[in-house]
MARVO-576950 format. One record per residue (C-alpha): y, x, z; residue in three letters. Coordinates in nm, 3 decimals. Each point is the difference from the previous one (the first is absolute). Layout:
<atoms>
+---------+---------+---------+-----+
:       y :       x :       z : res :
+---------+---------+---------+-----+
:       Y :       X :       Z : ala :
...
+---------+---------+---------+-----+
</atoms>
This chain:
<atoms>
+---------+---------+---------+-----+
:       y :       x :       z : res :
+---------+---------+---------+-----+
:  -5.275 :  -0.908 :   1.412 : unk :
:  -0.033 :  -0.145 :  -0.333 : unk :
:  -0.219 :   0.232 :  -0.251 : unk :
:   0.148 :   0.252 :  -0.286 : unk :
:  -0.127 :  -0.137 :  -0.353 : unk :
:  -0.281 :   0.014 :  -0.135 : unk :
:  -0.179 :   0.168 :   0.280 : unk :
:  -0.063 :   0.040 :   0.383 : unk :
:   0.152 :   0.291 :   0.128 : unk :
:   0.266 :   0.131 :  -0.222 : unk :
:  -0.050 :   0.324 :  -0.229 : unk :
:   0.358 :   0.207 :   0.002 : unk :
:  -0.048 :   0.277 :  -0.266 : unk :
:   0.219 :   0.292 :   0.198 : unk :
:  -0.238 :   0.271 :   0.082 : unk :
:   0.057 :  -0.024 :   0.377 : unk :
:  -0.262 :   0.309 :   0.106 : unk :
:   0.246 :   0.332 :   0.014 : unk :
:  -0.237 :   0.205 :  -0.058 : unk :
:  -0.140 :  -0.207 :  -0.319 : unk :
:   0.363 :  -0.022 :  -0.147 : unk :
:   0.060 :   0.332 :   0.003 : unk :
:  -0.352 :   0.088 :  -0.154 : unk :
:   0.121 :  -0.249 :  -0.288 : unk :
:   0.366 :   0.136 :  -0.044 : unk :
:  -0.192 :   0.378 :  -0.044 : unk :
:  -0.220 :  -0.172 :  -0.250 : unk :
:   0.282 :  -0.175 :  -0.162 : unk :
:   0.189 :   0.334 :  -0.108 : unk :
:  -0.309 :   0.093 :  -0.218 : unk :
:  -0.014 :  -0.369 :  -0.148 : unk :
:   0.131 :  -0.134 :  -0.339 : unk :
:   0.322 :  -0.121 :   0.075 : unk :
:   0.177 :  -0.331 :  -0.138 : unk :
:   0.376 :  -0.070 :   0.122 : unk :
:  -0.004 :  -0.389 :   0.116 : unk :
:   0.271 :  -0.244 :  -0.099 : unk :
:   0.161 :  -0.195 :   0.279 : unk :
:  -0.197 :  -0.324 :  -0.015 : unk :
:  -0.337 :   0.181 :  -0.003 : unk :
:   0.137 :   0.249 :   0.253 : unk :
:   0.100 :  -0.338 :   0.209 : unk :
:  -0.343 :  -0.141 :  -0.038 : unk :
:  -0.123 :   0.299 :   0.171 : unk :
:   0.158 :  -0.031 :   0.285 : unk :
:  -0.033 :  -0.304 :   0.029 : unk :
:  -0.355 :  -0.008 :  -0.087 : unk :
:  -0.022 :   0.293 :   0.341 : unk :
:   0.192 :  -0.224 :   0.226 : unk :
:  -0.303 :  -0.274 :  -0.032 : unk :
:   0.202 :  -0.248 :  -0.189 : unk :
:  -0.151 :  -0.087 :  -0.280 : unk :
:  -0.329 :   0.000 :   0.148 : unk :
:  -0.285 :  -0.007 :  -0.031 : unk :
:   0.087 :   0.209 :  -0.359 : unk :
:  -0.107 :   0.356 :   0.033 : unk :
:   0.193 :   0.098 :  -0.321 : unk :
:   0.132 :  -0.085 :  -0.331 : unk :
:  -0.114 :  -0.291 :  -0.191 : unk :
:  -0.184 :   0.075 :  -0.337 : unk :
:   0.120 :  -0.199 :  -0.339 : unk :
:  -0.240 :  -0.275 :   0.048 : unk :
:   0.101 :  -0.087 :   0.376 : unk :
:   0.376 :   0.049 :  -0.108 : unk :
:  -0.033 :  -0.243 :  -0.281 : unk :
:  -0.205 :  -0.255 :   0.191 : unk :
:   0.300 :   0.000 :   0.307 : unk :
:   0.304 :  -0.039 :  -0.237 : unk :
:  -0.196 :  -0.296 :  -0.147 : unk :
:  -0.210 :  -0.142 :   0.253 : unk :
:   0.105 :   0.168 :   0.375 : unk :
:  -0.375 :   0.136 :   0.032 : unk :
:  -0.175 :   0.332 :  -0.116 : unk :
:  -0.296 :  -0.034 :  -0.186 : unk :
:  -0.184 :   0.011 :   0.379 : unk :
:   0.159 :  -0.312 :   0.104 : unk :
:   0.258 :   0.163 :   0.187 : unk :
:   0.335 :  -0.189 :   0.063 : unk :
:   0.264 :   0.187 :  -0.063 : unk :
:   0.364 :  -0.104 :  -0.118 : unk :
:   0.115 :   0.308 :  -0.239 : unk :
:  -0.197 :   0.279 :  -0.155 : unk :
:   0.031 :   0.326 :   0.227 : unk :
:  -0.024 :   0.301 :  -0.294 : unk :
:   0.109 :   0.311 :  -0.042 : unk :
:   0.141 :   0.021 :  -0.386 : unk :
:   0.091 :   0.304 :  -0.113 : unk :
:   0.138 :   0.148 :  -0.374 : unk :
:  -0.195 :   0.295 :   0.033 : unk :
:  -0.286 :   0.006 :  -0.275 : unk :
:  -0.175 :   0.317 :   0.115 : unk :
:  -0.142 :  -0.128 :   0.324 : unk :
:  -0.408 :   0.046 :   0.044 : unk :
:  -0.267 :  -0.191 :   0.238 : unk :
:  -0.033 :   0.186 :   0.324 : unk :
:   0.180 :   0.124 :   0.301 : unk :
:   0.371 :   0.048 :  -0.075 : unk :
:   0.307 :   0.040 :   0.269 : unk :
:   0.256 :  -0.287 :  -0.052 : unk :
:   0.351 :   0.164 :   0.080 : unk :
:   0.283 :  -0.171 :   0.159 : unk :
:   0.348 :  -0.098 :  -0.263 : unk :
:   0.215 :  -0.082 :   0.290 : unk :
:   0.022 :   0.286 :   0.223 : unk :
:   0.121 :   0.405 :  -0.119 : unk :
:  -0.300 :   0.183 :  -0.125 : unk :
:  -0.212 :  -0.268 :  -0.070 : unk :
:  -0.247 :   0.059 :   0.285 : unk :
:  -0.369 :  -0.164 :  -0.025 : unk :
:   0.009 :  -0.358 :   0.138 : unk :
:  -0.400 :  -0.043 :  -0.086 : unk :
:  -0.276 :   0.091 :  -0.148 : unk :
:  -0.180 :  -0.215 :  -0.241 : unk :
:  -0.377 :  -0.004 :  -0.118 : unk :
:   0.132 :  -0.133 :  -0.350 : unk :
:  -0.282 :  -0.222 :  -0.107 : unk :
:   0.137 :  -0.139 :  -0.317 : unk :
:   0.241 :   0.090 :  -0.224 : unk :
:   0.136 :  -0.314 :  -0.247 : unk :
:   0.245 :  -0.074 :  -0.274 : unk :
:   0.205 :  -0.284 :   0.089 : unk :
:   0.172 :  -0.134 :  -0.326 : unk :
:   0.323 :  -0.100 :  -0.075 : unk :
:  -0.114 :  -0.398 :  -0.014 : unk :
:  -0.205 :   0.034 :   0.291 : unk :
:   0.277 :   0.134 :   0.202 : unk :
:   0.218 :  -0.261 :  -0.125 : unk :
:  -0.234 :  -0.272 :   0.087 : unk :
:  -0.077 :   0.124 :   0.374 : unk :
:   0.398 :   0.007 :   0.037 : unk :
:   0.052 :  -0.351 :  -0.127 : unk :
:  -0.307 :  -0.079 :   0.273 : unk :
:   0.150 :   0.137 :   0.289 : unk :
:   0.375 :  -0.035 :  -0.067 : unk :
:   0.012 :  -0.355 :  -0.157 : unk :
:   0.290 :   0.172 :  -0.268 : unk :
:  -0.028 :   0.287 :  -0.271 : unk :
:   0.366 :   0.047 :   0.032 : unk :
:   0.132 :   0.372 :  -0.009 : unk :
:   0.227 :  -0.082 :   0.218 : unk :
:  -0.267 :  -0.049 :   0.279 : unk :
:   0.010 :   0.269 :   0.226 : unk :
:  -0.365 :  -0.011 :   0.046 : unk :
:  -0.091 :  -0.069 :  -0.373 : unk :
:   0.185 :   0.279 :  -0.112 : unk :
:  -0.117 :   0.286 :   0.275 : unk :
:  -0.358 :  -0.184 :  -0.014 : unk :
:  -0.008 :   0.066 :  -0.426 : unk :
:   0.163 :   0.322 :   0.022 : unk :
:  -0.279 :   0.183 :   0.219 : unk :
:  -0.262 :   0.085 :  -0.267 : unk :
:  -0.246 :  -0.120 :  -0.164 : unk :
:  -0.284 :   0.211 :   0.165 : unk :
:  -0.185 :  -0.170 :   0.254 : unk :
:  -0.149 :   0.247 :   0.312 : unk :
:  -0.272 :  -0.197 :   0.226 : unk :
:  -0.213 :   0.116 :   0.305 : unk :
:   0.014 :   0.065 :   0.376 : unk :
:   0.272 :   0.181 :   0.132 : unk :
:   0.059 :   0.202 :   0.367 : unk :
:   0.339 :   0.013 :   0.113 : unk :
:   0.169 :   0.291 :   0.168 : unk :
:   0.334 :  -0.088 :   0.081 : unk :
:   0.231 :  -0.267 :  -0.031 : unk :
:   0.271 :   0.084 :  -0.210 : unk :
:   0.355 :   0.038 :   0.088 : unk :
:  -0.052 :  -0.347 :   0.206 : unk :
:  -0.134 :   0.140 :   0.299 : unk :
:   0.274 :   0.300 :   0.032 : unk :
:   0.338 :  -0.200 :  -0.108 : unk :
:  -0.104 :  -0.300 :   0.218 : unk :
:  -0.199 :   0.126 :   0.294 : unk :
:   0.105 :  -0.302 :   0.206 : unk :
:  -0.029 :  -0.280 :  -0.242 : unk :
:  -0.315 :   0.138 :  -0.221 : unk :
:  -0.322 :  -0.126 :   0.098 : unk :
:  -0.318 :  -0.078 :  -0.114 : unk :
:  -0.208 :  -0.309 :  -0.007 : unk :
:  -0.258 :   0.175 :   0.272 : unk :
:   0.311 :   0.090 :   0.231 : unk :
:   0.152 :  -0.319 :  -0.012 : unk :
:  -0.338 :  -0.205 :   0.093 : unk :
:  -0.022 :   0.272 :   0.278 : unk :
:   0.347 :  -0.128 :   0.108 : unk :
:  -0.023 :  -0.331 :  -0.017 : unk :
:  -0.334 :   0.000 :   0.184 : unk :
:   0.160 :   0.237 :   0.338 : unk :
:   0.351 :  -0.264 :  -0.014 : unk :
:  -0.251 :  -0.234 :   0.116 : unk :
:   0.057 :  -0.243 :  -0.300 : unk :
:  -0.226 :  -0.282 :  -0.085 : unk :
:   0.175 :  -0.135 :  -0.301 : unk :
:   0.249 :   0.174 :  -0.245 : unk :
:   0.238 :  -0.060 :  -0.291 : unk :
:   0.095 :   0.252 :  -0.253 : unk :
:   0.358 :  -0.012 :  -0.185 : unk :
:  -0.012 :   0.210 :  -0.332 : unk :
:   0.337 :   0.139 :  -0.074 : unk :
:   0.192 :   0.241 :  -0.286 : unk :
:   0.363 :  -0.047 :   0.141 : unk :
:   0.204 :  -0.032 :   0.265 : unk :
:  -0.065 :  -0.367 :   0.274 : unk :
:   0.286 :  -0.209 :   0.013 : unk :
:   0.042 :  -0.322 :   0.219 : unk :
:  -0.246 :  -0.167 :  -0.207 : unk :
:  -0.281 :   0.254 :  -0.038 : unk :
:   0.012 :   0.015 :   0.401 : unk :
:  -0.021 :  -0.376 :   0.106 : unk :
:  -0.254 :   0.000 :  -0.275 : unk :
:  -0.205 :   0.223 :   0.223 : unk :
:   0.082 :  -0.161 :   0.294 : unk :
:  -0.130 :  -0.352 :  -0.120 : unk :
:  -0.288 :   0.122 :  -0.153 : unk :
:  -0.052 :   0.135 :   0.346 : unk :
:   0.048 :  -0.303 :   0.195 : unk :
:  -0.179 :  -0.267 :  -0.186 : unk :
:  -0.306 :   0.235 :  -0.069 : unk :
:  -0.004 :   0.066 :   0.359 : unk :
:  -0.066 :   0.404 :  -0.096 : unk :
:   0.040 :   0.230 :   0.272 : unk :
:   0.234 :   0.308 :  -0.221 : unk :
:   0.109 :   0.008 :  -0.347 : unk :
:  -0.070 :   0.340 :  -0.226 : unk :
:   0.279 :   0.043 :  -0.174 : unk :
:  -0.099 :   0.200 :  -0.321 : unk :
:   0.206 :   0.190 :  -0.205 : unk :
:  -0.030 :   0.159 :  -0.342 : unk :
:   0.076 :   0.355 :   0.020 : unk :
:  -0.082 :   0.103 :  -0.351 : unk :
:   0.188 :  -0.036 :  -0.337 : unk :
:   0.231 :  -0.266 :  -0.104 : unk :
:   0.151 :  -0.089 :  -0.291 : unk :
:   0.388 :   0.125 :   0.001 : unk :
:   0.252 :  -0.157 :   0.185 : unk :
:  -0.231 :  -0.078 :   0.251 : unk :
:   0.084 :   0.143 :   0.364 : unk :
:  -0.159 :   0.323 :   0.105 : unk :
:  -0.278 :  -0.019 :   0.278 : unk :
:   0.166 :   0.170 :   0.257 : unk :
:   0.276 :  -0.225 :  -0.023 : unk :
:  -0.218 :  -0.307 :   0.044 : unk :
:  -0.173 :   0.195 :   0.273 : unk :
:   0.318 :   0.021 :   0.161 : unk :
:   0.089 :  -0.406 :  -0.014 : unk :
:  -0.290 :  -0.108 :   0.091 : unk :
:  -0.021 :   0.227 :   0.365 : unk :
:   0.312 :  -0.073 :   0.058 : unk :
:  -0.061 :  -0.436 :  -0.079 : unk :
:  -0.323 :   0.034 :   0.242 : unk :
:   0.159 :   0.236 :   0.264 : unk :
:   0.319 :  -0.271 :   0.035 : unk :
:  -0.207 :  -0.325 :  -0.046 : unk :
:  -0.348 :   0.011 :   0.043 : unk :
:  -0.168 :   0.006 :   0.360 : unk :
:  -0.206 :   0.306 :   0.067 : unk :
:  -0.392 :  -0.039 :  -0.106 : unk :
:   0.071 :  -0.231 :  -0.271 : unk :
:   0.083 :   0.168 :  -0.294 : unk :
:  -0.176 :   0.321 :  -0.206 : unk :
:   0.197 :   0.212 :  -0.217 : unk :
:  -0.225 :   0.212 :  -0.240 : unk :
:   0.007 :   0.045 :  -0.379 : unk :
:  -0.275 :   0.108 :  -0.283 : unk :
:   0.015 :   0.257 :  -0.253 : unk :
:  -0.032 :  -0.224 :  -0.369 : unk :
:   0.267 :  -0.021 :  -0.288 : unk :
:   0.114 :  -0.345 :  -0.054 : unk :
:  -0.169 :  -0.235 :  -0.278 : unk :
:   0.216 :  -0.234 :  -0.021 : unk :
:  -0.290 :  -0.226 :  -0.104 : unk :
:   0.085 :  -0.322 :   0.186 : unk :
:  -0.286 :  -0.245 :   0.035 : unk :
:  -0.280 :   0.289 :  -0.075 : unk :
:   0.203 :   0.238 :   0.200 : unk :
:   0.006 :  -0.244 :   0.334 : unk :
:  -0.364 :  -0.053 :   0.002 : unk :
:  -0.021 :   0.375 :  -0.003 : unk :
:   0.223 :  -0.006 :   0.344 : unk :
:  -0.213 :  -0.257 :   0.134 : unk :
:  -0.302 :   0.224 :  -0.025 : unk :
:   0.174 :   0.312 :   0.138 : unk :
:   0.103 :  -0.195 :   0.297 : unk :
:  -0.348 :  -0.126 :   0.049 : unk :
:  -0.134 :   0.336 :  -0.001 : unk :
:   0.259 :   0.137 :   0.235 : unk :
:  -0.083 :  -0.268 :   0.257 : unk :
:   0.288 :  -0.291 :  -0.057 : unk :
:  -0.144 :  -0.347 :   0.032 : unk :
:   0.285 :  -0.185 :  -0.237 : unk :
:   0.229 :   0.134 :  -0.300 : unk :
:   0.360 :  -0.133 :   0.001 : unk :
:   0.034 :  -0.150 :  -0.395 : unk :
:   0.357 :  -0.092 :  -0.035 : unk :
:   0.197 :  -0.062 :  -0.371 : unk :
:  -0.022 :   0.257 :  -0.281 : unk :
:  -0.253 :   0.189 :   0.211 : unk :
:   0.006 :   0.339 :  -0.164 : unk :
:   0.164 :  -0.144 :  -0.288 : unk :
:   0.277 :   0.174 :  -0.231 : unk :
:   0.253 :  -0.168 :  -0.208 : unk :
:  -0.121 :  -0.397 :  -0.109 : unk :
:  -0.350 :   0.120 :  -0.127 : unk :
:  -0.142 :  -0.200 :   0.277 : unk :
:   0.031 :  -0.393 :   0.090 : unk :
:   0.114 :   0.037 :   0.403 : unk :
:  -0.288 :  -0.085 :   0.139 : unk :
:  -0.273 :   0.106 :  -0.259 : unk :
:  -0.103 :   0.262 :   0.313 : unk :
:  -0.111 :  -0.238 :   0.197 : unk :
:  -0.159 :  -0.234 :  -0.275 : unk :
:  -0.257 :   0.260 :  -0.094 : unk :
:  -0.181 :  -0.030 :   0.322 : unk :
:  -0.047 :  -0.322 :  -0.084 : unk :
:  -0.092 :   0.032 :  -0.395 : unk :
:  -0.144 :   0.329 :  -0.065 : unk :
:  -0.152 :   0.143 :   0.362 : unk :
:  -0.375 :  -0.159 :   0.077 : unk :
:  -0.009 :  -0.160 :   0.319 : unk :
:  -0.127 :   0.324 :   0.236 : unk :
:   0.052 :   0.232 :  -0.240 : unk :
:   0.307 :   0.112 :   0.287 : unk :
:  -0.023 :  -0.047 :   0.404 : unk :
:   0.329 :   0.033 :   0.026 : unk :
:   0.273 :  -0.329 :  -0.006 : unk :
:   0.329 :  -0.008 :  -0.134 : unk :
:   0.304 :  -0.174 :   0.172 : unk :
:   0.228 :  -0.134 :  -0.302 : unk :
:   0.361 :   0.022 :   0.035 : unk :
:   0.262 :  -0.195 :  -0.145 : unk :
:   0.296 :   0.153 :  -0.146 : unk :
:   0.163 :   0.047 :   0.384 : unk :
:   0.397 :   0.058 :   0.068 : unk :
:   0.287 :  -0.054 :   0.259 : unk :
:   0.066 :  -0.366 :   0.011 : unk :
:   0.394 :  -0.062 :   0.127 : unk :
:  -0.057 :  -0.389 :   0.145 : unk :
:  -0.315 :   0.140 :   0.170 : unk :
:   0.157 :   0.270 :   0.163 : unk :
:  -0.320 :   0.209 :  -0.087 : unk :
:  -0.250 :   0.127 :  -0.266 : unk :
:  -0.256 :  -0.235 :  -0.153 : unk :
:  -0.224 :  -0.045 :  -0.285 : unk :
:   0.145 :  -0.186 :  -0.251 : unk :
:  -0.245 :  -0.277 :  -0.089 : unk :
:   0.042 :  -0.075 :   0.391 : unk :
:   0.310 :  -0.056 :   0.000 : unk :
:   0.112 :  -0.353 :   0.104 : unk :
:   0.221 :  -0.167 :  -0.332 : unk :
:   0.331 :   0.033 :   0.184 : unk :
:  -0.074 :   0.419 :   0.042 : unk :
:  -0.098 :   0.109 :  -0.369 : unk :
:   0.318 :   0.093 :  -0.151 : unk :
:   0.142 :   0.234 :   0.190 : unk :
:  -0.194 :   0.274 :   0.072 : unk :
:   0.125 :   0.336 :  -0.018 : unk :
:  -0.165 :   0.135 :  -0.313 : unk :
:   0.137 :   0.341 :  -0.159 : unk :
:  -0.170 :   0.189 :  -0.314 : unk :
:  -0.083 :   0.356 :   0.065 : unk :
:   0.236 :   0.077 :  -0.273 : unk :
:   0.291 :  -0.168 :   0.250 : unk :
:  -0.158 :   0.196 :   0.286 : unk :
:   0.018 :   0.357 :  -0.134 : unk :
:   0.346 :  -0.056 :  -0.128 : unk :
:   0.123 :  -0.080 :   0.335 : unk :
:  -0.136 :   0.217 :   0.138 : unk :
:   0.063 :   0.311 :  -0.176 : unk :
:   0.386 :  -0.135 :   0.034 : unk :
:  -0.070 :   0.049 :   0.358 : unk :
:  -0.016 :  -0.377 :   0.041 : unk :
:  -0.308 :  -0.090 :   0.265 : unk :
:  -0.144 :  -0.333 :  -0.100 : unk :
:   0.005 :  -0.333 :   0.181 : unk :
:  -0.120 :   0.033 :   0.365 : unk :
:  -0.227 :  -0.331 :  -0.121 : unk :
:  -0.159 :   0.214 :  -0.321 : unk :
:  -0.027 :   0.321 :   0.212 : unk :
:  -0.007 :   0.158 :   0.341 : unk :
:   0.301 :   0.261 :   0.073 : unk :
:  -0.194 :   0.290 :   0.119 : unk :
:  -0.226 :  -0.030 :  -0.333 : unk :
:   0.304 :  -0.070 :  -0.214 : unk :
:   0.162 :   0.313 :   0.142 : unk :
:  -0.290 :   0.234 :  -0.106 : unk :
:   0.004 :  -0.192 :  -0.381 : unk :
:   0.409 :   0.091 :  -0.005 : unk :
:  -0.074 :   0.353 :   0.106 : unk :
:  -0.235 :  -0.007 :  -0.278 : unk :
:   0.222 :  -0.117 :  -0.283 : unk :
:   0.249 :   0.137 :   0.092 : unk :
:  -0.133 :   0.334 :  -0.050 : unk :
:  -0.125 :  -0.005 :  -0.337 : unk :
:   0.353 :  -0.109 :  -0.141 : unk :
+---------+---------+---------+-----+
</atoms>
């Protein structure tokens, strides 16, 4: 199986031991406490589920400045975004503090930090890492604003984790962790795998986009992968998307070729920087190849439509990443074909009439009750998505 990043085995940062856990969660009551927002909180736990090895915590000012401008730390490490925990408190101290959870009633402790370094980030240093890593310093970014509203005190050091959040308990058969999902891939039997990163719902597209990357990389399963943490609004909730995308794979996948798990991290909505990120999680939860498709993590027209799969060729060293990426045209329903293709393969006589709908067109129909095209999206999955709709009228 192909290696995590950065290191041999991989180095999950969930305190597995019982006994050790509960040793820490004792000592953690006694601890001075700091209450997490939800990107730090979602670097945790993703930092315990081994996928952003080989990090064993959060970055320090110099590492964070050299990744927003260069993808390295000050080591040499590759590394697409800066993984930090930013914080407005001002009162914090070097030493051994409990990091407590935002997302979930009471704020339990998610880890415990040996806080290393304690820096001031400025205003125009902030600004500058966000122009980095989001290519815009529009307000109107999702990810610029939440990424210049966390603080400008900057937390580094190694963390142990000692739970995962709300993840693990609201999505108990989707959640998994890098280590689990390597574990699964390996007892399936499968030699070669493909990973589909998803925030929304599949339609007809998303799942011959699968298939093909399938097919001509001659991979044994696909992982599909779905975010499970926040969105921005009007996006669908994860248990919806949870629903659609069992109930695609139950009606038209064969059995043993298709994964359905999800990750606990809030969406960056960083586009180029944000897909190398995906590629490295995938690598380090066993996938062999990345499906890069248009707008790849994109939001609104920040990002040309295929600027995710140009940085792999402009801005990641050759090695710096094991894993490949499969790029995707823009793929949809062609009429004349009688099936769904990519677009730039379509013969001259087949490109204009594909069935292409905006998401704005889709929700409308379908809180009217109104299921989409059988050629945009299944029944069964447009039946959960009217359900949906239909009951937040």
């Amino acid at each position: 199986m192909i290696k995590p990043h950065g290191s041999d085995t991989l180095n999950p940062l969930y305190v597995e031991d019982d006994a050790t856990r509960t040793a820490l969660q004792a000592e953690a009551e006694g601890l001075p406490s700091l209450l997490l927002n939800s990107a730090a909180a979602a670097n945790a736990v993703m930092m315990a589920g081994g996928y952003f090895n080989p990090l064993t915590g959060y970055m320090n000012k110099a590492d964070a400045l050299s990744v927003a401008s260069d993808l390295k730390t000050t080591g040499g490490l590759f590394f697409p975004v800066p993984v930090l925990n930013l914080t407005q408190a001002d009162d914090v101290a070097t030493g051994r503090i409990a990091l407590r959870d935002p997302n979930v009633d009471g704020h339990p402790v998610l880890a415990i930090m040996d806080v290393e370094a304690v820096e001031t980030v400025s205003d125009e240093e902030l600004r500058q890492m966000a122009e980095q890593i989001f290519g815009t310093l529009d307000d109107a970014h999702p990810g610029v604003s939440t990424f210049l509203s966390l603080g400008n005190t900057l937390l580094s050091g190694p963390i142990q984790v000692l739970n995962f959040s709300y993840f693990a308990s609201d999505f108990p058969d989707t959640f998994r962790t890098a280590v689990e999902i390597r574990n699964e891939i390996a007892e399936r039997g499968w030699n070669k795998t493909v990973a589909f990163q998803t925030r929304n719902p599949m339609h007809r597209a998303h799942e011959e986009l699968c298939r093909m990357a399938q097919e001509r990389l001659g991979a044994d399963g696909i992982v599909i992968h779905m975010l499970l943490g926040k969105l921005k609004k009007g996006d669908i909730p994860a248990d919806v998307r949870d629903n659609c995308i069992r109930t695609m794979v139950d009606h038209y996948f064969p059995p043993n070729t298709v994964m359905i798990t999800g990750y606990g991290f809030d969406m960056l909505y960083a586009g180029p920087r944000e897909a190398v990120l995906h590629a490295l999680f995938r690598q380090n939860m066993g996938a062999d190849y990345l499906i890069v498709g248009r707008d790849h993590a994109g939001v609104g027209d920040y990002y040309g439509a295929f600027d995710a799969q140009t940085i792999f060729d402009e801005q990641v060293p050759e090695g710096a990443l094991d894993i490949e990426i499969f790029r995707a045209d823009h793929t949809a329903y062609s009429k004349k074909l009688d099936r769904v293709v990519m677009m730039r393969e379509a013969p001259d006589h087949a490109k204009e009439d594909f069935v292409l709908l905006s998401g704005t067109k889709v929700r409308e129909m379908l809180g009217k009750g109104m299921a989409p095209p059988p050629e945009f999206s299944r029944p069964e999955v447009a039946k959960v998505l009217m359900d949906y709709y239909q009951s937040i009228q």
